[in-house]
SEKE-765172 format. One record per residue (C-alpha): residue number from 1; residue in three letters; x, y, z. Coordinates in steps of 0.05 Angstrom, whole numbers, plus 5000, padded with zeros to 4 digits. Layout:
[NUM,"ALA",[X,Y,Z]]
...
end
This chain:
[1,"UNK",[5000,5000,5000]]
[2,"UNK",[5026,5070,4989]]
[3,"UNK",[5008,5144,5012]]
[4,"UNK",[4997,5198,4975]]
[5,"UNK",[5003,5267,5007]]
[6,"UNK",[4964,5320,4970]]
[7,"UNK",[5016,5387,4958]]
[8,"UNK",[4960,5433,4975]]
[9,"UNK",[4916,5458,5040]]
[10,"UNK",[4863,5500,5056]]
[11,"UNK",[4884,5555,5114]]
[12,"UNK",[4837,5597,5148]]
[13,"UNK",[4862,5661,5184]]
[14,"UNK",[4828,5657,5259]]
[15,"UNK",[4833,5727,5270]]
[16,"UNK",[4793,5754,5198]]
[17,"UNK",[4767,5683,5179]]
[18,"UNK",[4792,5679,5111]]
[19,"UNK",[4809,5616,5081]]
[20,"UNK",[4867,5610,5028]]
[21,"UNK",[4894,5553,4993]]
[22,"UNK",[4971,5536,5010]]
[23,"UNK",[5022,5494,4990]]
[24,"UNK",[5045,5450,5029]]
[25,"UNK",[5125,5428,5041]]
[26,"UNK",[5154,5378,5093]]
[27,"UNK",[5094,5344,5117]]
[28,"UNK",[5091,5295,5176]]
[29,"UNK",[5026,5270,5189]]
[30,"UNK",[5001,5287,5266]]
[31,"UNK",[5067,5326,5268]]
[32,"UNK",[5082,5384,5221]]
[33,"UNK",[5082,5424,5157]]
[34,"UNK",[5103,5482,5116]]
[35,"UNK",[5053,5530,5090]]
[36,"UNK",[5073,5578,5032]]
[37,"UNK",[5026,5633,5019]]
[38,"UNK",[5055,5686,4980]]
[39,"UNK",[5113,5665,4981]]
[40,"UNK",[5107,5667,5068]]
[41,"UNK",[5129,5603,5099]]
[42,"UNK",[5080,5592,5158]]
[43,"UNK",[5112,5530,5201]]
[44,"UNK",[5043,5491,5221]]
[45,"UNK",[5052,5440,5285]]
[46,"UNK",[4993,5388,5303]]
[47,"UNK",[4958,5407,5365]]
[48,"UNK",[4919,5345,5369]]
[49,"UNK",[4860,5362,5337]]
[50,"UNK",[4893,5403,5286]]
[51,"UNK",[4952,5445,5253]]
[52,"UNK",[4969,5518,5285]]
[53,"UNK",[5014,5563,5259]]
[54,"UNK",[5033,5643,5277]]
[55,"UNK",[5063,5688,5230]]
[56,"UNK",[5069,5765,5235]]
[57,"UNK",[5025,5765,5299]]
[58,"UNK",[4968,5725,5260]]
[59,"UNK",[4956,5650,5276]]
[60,"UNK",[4933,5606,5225]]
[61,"UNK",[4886,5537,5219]]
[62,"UNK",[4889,5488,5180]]
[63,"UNK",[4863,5410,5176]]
[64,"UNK",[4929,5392,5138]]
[65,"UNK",[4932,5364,5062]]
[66,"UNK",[4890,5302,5044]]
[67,"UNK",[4921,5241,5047]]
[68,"UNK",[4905,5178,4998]]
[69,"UNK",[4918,5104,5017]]
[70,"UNK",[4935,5076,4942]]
[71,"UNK",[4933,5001,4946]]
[72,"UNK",[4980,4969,4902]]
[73,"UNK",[4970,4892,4868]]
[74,"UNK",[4986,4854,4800]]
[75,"UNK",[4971,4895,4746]]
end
């Protein structure tokens, strides 16, 4: 079986609400990610529920990047 990591989230500003679509960099599930928005990296780190990350006195949500389980057989 393999994963598949999708290279973009969805990240919603908590203070104004607004949701942008990021790419994402460096991802470990339950752990962490990279953000880039506009060229900003935004380090995101699992909170147990889900990914927070602060960036010029803003923090930042997200649910992380959608992740496929590919199985793989005989072809």
């Amino acid at each position: 079986m393999r994963t598949l990591v999708d290279d973009r989230a969805m990240v919603t500003s908590t203070r104004t609400g607004a949701t942008v679509e990021a790419e994402v960099d460096n991802f470990r599930e339950h752990k962490h990610f990279d953000a880039f928005i506009a060229t900003n990296k935004i380090p995101m780190k699992w909170n147990g529920k889900i990914y927070v990350g602060n960036m010029a006195g803003m923090e930042f949500t997200s649910a992380g990047p959608t992740i496929k389980e590919v199985k793989e057989g005989r072809r």
